[in-house]
C-alpha positions as CSV (number, residue, x, y, z in Angstrom):
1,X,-10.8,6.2,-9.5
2,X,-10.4,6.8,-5.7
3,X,-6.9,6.5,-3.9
4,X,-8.1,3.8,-1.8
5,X,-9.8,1.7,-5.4
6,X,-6.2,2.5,-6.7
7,X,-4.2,1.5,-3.6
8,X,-6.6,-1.6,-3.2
9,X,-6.1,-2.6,-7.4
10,X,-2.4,-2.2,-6.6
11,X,-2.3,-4.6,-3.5
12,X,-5.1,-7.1,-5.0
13,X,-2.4,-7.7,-8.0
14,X,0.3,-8.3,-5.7
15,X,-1.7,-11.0,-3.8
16,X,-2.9,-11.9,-7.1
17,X,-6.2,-11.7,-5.8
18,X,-9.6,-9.5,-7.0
19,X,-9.8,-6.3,-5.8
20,X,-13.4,-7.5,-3.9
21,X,-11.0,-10.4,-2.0
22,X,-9.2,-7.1,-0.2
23,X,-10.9,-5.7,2.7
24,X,-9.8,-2.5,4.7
25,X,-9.3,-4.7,7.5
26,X,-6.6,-7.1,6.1
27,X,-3.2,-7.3,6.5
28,X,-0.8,-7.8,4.1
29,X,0.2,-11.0,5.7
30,X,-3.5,-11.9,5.1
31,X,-3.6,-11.4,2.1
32,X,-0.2,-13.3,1.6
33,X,2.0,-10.7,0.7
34,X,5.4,-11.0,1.3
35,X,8.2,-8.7,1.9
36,X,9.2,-8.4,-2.0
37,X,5.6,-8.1,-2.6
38,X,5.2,-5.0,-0.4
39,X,8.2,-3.6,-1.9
40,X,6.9,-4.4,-5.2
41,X,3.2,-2.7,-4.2
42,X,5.2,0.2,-2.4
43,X,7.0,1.1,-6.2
44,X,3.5,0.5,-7.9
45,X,2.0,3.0,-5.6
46,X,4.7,5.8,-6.0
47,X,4.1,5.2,-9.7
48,X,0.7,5.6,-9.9
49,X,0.5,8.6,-7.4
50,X,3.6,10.2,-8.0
51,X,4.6,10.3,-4.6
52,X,7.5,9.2,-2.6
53,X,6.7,6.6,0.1
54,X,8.5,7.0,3.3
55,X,9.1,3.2,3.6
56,X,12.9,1.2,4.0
57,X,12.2,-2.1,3.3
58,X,15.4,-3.3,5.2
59,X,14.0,-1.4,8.4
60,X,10.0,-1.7,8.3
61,X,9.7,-1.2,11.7
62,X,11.8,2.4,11.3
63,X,10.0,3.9,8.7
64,X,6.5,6.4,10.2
65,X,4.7,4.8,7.3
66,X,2.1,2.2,8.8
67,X,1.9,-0.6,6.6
68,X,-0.3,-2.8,9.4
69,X,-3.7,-2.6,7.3
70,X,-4.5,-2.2,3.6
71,X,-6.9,0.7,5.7
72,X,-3.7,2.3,7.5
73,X,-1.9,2.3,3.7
74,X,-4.8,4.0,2.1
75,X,-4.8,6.5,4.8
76,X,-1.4,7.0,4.7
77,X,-1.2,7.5,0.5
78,X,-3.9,9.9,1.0
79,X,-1.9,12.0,3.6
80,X,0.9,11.8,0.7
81,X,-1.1,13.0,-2.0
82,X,-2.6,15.8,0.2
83,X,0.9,17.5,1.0
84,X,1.9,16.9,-2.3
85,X,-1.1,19.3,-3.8
């Protein structure tokens, strides 16, 4: 399985949607994912890549890690994993 078919599983169980509702184009907020639920997807993610995200959920707008589009998270994973190799 791909990192973005993984990342996009991960975020289609948090909006408790099918992995075919998530486009690369939406935004969390589309997809009605809340704060918790990014959080929660954020923890899935590190578990399922065994990687650290550089994310603080109390300061979103602080952290380098673009969270605007399920595109921009892929991207960012894949950076991640890369380094990480």
């Amino acid at each position: 399985m791909s990192i973005q078919d993984k990342v996009i599983e991960i975020i289609a169980e948090q909006a408790v949607l099918e992995p075919s509702d998530v486009t690369l184009s939406s935004t969390l907020e589309d997809l009605g994912i809340d704060s918790l639920g990014l959080v929660e997807s954020i923890f899935a993610i590190e578990e399922a890549f065994d990687i650290s995200v550089p994310f603080n959920a109390n300061e979103p707008s602080a952290s380098d890690f673009d969270i605007s589009t399920v595109s921009s998270i892929i991207s960012g994973i894949q950076t991640l994993v890369s380094e990480q190799a």
